[in-house]
C-alpha positions as a Python dict, from the first residue, in 0.01 Angstrom:
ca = {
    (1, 'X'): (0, 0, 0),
    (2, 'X'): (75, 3, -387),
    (3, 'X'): (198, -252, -580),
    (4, 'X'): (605, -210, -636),
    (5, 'X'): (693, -307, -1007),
    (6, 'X'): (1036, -450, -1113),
    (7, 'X'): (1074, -277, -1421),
    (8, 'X'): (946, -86, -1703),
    (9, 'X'): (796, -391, -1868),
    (10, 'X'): (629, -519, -1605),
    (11, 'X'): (448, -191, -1526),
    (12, 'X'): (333, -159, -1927),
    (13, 'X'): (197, -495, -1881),
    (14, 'X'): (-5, -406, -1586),
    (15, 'X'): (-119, -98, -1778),
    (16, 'X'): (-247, -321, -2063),
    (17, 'X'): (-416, -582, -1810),
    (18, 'X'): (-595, -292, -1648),
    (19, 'X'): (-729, -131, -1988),
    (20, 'X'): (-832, -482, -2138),
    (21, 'X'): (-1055, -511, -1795),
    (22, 'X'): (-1128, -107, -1807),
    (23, 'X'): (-1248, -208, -2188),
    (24, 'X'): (-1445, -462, -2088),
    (25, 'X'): (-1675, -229, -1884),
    (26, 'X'): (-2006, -75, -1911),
    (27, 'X'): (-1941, 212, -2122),
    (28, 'X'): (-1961, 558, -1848),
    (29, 'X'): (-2175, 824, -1860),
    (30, 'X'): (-2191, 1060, -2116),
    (31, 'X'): (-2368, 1345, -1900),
    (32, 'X'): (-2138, 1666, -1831),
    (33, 'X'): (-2017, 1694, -1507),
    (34, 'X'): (-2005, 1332, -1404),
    (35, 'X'): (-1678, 1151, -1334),
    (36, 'X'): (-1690, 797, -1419),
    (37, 'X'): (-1636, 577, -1127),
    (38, 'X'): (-1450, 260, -1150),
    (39, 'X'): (-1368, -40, -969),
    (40, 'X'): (-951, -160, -944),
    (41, 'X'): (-857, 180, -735),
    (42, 'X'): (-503, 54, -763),
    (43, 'X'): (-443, -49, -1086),
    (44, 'X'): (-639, 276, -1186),
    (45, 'X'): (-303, 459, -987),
    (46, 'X'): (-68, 326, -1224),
    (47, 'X'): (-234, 483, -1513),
    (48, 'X'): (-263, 789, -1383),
    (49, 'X'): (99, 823, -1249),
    (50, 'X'): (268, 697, -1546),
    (51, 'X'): (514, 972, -1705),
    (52, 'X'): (414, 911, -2051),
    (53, 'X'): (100, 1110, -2132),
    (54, 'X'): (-181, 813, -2175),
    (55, 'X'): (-531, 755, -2283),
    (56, 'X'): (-773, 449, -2338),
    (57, 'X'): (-1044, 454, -2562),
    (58, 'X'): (-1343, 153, -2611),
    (59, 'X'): (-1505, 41, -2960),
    (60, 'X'): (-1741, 342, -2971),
    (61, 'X'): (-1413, 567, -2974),
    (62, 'X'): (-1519, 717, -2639),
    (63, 'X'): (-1272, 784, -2376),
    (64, 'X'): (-1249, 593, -2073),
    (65, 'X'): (-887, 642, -1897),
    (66, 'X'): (-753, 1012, -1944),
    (67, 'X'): (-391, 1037, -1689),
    (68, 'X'): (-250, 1317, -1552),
    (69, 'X'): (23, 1358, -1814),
    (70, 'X'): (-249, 1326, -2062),
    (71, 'X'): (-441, 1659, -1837),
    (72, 'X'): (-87, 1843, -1821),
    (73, 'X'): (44, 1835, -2202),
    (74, 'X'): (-293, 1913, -2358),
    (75, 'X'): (-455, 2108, -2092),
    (76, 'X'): (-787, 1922, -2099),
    (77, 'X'): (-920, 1777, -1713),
    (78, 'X'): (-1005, 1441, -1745),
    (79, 'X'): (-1411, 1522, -1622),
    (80, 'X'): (-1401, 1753, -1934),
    (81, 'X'): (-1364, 1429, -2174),
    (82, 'X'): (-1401, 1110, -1994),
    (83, 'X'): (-1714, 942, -2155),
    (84, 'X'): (-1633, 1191, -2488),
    (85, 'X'): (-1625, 1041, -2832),
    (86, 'X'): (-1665, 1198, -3190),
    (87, 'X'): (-1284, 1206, -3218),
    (88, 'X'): (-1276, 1502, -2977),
    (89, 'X'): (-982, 1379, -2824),
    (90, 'X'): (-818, 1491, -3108),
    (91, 'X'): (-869, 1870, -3058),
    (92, 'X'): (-632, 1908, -2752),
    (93, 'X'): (-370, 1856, -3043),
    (94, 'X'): (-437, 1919, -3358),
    (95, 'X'): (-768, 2226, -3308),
    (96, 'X'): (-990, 1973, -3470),
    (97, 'X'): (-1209, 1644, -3396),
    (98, 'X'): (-1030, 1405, -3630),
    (99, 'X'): (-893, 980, -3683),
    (100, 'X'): (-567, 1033, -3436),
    (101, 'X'): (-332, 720, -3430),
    (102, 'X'): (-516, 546, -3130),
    (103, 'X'): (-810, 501, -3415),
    (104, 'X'): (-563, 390, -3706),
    (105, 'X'): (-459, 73, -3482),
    (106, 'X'): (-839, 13, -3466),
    (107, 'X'): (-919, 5, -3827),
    (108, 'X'): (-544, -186, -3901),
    (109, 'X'): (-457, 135, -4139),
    (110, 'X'): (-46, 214, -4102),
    (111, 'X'): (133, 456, -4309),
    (112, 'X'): (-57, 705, -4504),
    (113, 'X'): (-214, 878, -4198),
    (114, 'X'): (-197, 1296, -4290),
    (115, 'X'): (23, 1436, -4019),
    (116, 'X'): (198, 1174, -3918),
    (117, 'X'): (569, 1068, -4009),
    (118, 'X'): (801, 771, -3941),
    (119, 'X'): (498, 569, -3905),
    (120, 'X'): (544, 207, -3808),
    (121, 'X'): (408, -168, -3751),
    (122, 'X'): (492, -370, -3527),
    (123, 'X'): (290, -666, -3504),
    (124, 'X'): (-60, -506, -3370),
    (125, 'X'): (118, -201, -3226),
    (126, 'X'): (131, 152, -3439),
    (127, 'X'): (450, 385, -3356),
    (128, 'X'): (448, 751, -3517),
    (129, 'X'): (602, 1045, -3487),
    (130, 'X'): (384, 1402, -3544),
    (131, 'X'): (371, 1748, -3467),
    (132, 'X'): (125, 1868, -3292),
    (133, 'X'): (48, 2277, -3282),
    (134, 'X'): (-225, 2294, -3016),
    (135, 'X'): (-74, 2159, -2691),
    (136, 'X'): (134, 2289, -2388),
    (137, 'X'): (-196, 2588, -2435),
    (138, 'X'): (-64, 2600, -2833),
    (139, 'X'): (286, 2644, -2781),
    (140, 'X'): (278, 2292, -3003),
    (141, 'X'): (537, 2025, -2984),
    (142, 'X'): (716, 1738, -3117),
    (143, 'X'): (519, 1383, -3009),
    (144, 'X'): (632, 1027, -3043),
    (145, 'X'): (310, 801, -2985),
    (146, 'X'): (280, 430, -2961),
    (147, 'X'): (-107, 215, -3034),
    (148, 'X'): (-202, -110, -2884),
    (149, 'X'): (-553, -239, -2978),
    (150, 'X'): (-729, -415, -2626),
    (151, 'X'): (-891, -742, -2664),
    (152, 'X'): (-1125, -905, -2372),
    (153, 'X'): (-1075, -1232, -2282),
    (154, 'X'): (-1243, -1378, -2574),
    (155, 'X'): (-1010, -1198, -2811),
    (156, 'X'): (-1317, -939, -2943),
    (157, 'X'): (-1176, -610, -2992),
    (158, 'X'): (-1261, -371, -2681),
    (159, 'X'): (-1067, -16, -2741),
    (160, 'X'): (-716, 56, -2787),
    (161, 'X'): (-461, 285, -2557),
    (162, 'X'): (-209, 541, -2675),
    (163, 'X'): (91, 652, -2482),
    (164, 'X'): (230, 982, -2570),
    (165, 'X'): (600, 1114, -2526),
    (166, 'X'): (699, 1487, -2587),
    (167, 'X'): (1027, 1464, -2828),
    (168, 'X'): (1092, 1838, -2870),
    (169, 'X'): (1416, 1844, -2705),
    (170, 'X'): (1526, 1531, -2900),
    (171, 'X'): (1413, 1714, -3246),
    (172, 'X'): (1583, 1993, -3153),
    (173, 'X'): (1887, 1805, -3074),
    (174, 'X'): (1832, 1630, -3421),
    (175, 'X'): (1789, 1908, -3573),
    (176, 'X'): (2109, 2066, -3400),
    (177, 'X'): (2326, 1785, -3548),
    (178, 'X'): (2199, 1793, -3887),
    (179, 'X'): (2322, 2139, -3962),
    (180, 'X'): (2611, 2124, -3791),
    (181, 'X'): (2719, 1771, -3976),
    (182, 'X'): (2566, 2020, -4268),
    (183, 'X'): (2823, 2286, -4174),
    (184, 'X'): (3060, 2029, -4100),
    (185, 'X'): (3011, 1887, -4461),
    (186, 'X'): (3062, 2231, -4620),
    (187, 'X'): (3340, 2337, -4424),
    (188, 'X'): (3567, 2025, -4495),
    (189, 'X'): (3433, 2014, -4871),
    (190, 'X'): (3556, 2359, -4963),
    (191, 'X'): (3874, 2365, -4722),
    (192, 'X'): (4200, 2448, -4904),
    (193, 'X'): (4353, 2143, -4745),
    (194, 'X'): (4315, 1787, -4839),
    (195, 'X'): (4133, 1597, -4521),
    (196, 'X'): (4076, 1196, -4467),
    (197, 'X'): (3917, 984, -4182),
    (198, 'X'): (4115, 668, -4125),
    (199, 'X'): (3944, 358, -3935),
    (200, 'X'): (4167, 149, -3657),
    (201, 'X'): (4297, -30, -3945),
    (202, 'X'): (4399, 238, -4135),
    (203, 'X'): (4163, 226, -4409),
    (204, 'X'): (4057, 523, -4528),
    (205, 'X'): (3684, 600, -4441),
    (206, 'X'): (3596, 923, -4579),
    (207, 'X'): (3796, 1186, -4809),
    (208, 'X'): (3721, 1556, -4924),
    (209, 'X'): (3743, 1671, -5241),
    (210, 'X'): (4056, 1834, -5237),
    (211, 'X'): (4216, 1528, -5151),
    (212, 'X'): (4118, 1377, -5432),
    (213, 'X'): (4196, 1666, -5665),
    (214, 'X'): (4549, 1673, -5487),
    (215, 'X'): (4623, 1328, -5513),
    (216, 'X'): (4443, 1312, -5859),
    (217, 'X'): (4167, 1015, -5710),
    (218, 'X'): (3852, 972, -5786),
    (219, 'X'): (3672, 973, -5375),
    (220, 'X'): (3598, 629, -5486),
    (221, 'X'): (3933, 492, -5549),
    (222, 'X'): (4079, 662, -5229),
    (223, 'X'): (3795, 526, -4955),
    (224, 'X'): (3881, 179, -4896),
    (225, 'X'): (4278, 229, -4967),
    (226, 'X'): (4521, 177, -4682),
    (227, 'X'): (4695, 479, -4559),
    (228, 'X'): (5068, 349, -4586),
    (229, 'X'): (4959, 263, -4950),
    (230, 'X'): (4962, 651, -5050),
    (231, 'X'): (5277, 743, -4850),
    (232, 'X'): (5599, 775, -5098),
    (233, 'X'): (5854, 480, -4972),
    (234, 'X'): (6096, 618, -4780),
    (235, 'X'): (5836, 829, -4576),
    (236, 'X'): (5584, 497, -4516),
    (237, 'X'): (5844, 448, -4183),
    (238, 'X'): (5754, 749, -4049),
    (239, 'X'): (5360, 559, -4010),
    (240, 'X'): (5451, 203, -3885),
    (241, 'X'): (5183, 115, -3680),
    (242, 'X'): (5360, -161, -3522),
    (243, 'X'): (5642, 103, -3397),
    (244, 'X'): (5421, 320, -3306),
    (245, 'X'): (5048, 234, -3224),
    (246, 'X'): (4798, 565, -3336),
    (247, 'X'): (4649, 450, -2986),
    (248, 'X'): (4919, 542, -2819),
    (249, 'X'): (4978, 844, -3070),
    (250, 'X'): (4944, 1272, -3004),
    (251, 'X'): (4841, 1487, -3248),
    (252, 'X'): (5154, 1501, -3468),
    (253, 'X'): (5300, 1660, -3828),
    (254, 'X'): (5576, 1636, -3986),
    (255, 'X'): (5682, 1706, -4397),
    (256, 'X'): (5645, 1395, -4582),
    (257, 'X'): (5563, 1259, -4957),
    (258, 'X'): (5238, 1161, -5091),
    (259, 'X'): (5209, 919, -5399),
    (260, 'X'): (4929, 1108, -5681),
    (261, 'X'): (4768, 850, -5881),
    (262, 'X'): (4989, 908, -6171),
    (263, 'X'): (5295, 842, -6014),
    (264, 'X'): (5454, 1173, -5859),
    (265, 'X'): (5585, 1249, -5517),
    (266, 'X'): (5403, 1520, -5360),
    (267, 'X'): (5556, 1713, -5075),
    (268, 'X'): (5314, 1755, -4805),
    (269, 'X'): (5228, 1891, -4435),
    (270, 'X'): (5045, 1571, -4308),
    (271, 'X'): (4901, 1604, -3934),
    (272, 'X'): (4696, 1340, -3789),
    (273, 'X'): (4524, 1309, -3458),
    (274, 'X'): (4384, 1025, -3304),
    (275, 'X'): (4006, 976, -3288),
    (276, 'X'): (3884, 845, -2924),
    (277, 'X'): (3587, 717, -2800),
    (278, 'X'): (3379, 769, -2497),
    (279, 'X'): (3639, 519, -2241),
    (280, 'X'): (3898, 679, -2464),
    (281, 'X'): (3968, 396, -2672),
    (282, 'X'): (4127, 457, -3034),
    (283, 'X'): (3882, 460, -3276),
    (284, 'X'): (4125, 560, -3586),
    (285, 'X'): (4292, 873, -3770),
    (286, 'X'): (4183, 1200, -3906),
    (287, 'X'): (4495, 1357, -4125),
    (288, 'X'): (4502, 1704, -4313),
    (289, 'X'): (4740, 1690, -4641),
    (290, 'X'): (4877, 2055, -4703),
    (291, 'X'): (5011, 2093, -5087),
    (292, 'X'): (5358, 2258, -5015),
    (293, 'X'): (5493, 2220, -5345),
    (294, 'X'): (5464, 2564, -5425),
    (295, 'X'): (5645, 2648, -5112),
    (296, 'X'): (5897, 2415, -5229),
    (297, 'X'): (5907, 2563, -5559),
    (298, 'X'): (5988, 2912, -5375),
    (299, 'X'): (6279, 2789, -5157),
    (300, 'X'): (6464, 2645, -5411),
    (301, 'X'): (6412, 3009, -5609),
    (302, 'X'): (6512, 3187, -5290),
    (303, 'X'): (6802, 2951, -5246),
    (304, 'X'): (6930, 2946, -5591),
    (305, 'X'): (6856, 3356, -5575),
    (306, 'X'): (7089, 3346, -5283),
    (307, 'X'): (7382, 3138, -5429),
    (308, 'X'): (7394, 3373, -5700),
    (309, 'X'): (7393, 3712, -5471),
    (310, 'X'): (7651, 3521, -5243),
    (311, 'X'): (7877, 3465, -5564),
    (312, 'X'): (7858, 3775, -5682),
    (313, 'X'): (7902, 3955, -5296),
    (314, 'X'): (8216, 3745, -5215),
    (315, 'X'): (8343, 3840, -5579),
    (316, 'X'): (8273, 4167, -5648),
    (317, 'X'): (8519, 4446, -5704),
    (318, 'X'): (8328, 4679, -5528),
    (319, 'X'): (8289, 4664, -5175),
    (320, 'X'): (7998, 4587, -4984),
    (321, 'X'): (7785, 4614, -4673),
    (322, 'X'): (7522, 4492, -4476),
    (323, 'X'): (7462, 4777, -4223),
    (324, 'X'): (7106, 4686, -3986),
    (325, 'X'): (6846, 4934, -3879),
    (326, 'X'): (7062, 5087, -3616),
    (327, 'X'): (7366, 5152, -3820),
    (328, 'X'): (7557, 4880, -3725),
    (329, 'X'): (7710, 4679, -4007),
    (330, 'X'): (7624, 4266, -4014),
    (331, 'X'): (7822, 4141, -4268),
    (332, 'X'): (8085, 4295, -4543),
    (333, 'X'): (8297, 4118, -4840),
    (334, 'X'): (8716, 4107, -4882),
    (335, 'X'): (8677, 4399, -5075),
    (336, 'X'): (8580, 4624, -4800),
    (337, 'X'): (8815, 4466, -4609),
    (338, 'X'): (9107, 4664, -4815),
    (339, 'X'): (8939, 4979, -4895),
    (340, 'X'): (8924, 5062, -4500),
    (341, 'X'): (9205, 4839, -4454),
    (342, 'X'): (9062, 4678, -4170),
    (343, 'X'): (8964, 4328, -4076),
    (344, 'X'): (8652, 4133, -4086),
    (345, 'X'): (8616, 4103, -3706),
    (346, 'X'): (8656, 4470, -3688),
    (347, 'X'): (8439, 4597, -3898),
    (348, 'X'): (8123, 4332, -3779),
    (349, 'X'): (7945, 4495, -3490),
    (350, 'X'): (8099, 4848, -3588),
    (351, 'X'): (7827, 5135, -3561),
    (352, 'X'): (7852, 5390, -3816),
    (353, 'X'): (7626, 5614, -3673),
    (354, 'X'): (7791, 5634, -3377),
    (355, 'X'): (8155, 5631, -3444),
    (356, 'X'): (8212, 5754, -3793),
    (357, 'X'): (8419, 6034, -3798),
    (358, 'X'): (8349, 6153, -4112),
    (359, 'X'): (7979, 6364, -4086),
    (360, 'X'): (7904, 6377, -4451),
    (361, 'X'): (7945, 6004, -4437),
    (362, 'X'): (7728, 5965, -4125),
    (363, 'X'): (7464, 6184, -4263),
    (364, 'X'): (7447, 5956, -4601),
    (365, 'X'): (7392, 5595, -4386),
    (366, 'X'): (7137, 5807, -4140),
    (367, 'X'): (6938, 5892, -4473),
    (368, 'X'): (6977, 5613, -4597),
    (369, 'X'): (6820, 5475, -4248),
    (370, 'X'): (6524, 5707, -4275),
    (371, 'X'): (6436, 5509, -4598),
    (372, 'X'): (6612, 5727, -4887),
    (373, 'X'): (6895, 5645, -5094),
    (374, 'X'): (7211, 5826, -4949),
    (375, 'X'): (7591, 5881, -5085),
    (376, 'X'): (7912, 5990, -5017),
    (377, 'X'): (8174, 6098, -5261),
    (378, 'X'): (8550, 6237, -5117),
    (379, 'X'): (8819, 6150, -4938),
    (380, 'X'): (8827, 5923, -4662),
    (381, 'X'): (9049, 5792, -4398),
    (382, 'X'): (9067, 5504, -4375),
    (383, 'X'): (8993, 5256, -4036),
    (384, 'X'): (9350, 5242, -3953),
    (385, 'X'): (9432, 5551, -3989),
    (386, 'X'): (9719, 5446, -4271),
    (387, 'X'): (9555, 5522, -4588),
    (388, 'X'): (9321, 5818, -4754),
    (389, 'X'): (9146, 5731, -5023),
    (390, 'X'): (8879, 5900, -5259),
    (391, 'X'): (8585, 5676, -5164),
    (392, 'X'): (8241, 5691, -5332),
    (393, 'X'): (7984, 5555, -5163),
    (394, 'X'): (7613, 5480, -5238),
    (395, 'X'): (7354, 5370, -4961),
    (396, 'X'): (7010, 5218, -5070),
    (397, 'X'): (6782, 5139, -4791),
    (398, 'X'): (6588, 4789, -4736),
    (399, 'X'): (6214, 4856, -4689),
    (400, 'X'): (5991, 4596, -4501),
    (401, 'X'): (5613, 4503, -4638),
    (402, 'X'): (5495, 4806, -4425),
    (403, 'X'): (5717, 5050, -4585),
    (404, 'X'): (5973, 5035, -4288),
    (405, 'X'): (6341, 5062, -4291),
    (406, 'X'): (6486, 4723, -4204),
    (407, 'X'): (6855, 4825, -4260),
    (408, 'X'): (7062, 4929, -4574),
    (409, 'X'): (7343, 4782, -4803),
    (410, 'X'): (7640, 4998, -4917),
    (411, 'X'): (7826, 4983, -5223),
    (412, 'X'): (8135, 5148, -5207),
    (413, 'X'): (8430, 5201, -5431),
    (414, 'X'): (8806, 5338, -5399),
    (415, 'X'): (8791, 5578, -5690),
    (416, 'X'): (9186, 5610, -5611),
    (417, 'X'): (9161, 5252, -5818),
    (418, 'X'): (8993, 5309, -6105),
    (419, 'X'): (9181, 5612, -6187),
    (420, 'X'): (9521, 5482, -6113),
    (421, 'X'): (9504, 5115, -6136),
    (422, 'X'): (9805, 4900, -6028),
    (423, 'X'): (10033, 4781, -6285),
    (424, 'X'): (10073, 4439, -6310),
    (425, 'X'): (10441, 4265, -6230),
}
């Protein structure tokens, strides 16, 4: 029955036990063909079972334990080099007999070894990482290796043993996340929109450029500053952490003030989410500042444009419509009001196309509709049927971005009036 191990550990420290005493031996045969037959059955088991690839080497640098793992990565049967020295060990990996890393932690050399990278000490052991282009039948593949010299009893040197792990799918991982935090990088570096990384305190931990050219920080001044500390006053309520925990907190935005270094308010977009951790715990804040002053620029334009054409349409002498895509008229001033002598409520929702009388008229607004200017000039009776005037009217359409026709405004004009104004009493 075989031994049953604990742990990990334990098992290592078998293996070394059993290739201090495997060390100790005569060293085997060196004639092809021959295995090498060796007492401790068992303890030779758990060398050959173990997952990591694994080899033992004595003094001479001949081998004398070669596992299964060892057989399957490079390809090599263990009769093929058991008793083998000359470094030939070495061509299952790298297509030439050379020093490999088992030798280094024989000779006590650590850390200019060609090949290897992320070589390290610890106490006697050697760990490296390498690539090597001739195993898996030279498909080649990422290795992580760890040396251990052997000593007998006495403490004399007797060999050394190398354990072997394939790390491909790790370096590939690694290599995955390096170019995607590269892409990453890029992507939030060149962004139009200013992005920070806030701890559970609210500290910032990381800021893009455009942040800091927003805000007008240098990314030094900004990483380490609290994030209440850049909101203008009266928005610093909308953050209170002890209101409103970011644990507990969705993804949300809102329009808000920033402080820049030099003083100004800022009017912003700010949206922050919540960063979470594996058991979903809060782990802190990202938040993505959008510069809207230029949109805020542009609405007080549009609104100021708007007072003005609002003045001027509630005082004009002329009288004016709003007629929609489909002829019917949205919105008119007083003045229009008393050349058709109608009322307001009347003439809102009233279709010209389809109940104007008048076809010349009709035929004007449809033009106008298709997207050309159109007028009318003549008499016209009016709503009520009480009055005729001598109307002029002139019909410019409204185009969209696309070149479509979105509606029309009317200008029209009692011509009755300016040729025979009232007197006054």
């Amino acid at each position: 029955m075989k031994k049953a191990y604990a742990s990990q550990t334990d098992l290592i420290d078998e293996l070394l036990r059993v290739c201090r005493e495997l060390a100790e031996l005569e060293p085997p045969p060196e004639q092809t063909g021959k295995t090498v037959q060796l007492p401790h059955q068992q303890s030779l088991d758990i060398i050959e079972f173990l997952p990591d690839a694994t080899f033992v080497i004595d003094t001479n640098s001949r081998v004398i334990a070669w596992n299964r793992a060892m057989e399957k990565i490079t390809g090599l049967a263990k009769q093929e080099i058991l008793g083998k020295g000359d470094y030939l060990y070495a061509v299952p990996f790298y297509g030439e007999p050379k020093p490999i890393l088992i030798d280094f932690v024989m000779t006590g050399k650590a850390g200019s070894q060609e090949g290897y990278h992320l070589v390290e000490r610890q106490g006697q052991d050697l760990y490296a990482e390498t690539y090597a282009p001739f195993v898996y039948g030279g498909q080649g593949a990422h290795l992580w290796g760890k040396a251990s010299p052997l000593y007998d009893a006495q403490g004399r040197l007797t060999g050394a043993v190398e354990s072997i792990r394939d790390i491909t799918e790790r370096k590939t991982a690694e290599e995955s996340l390096r170019k995607s935090e590269q892409l990453f990088r890029m992507l939030v570096e060149t962004m139009n929109e200013g992005l920070s990384v806030y701890d559970e305190n609210g500290v910032i931990v990381y800021a893009n450029q455009q942040l800091c050219e927003m805000l007008g920080y240098s990314r030094e001044e900004l990483i380490g500053r609290r994030e209440q500390g850049l909101l203008a006053p009266a928005a610093r309520t909308v953050r209170q952490r002890d209101e409103n925990p970011p644990k507990l907190a969705e993804k949300t935005s809102c329009e808000t003030e920033m402080l820049a270094g030099d003083g100004r308010r800022i009017p912003v977009i700010l949206s922050v989410s919540p960063i979470l951790g594996d058991q979903g715990e809060y782990k802190g804040t990202i938040g993505t500042v959008r510069d809207i002053i230029m949109r805020k620029q542009a609405e007080k334009k549009l609104r100021e444009s708007e007072a003005k054409y609002r003045m001027i349409f509630d005082n004009s002498p002329l009288g004016i419509i709003h007629i929609d895509e489909k002829g019917t008229i949205t919105a008119c001033n007083d003045t229009i009001l008393r050349i058709w002598g109608s009322s307001r409520e009347k003439l809102i929702g009233y279709n010209l196309l389809n109940s104007l009388k008048n076809k010349r008229m009709k035929a004007a607004v449809a033009t106008c509709l298709a997207g050309n200017p159109g007028c009318y000039e003549g008499q016209y009776l009016s709503l009520t049927g009480g009055r005729i005037t001598n109307l002029k009217a002139d019909f410019g359409p409204i185009l969209g971005d696309d070149g479509s026709c979105l509606g029309c405004i009317g200008i029209l004009e009692d011509l009755m009036e300016r040729l025979c104004p009232e007197e006054e009493g």
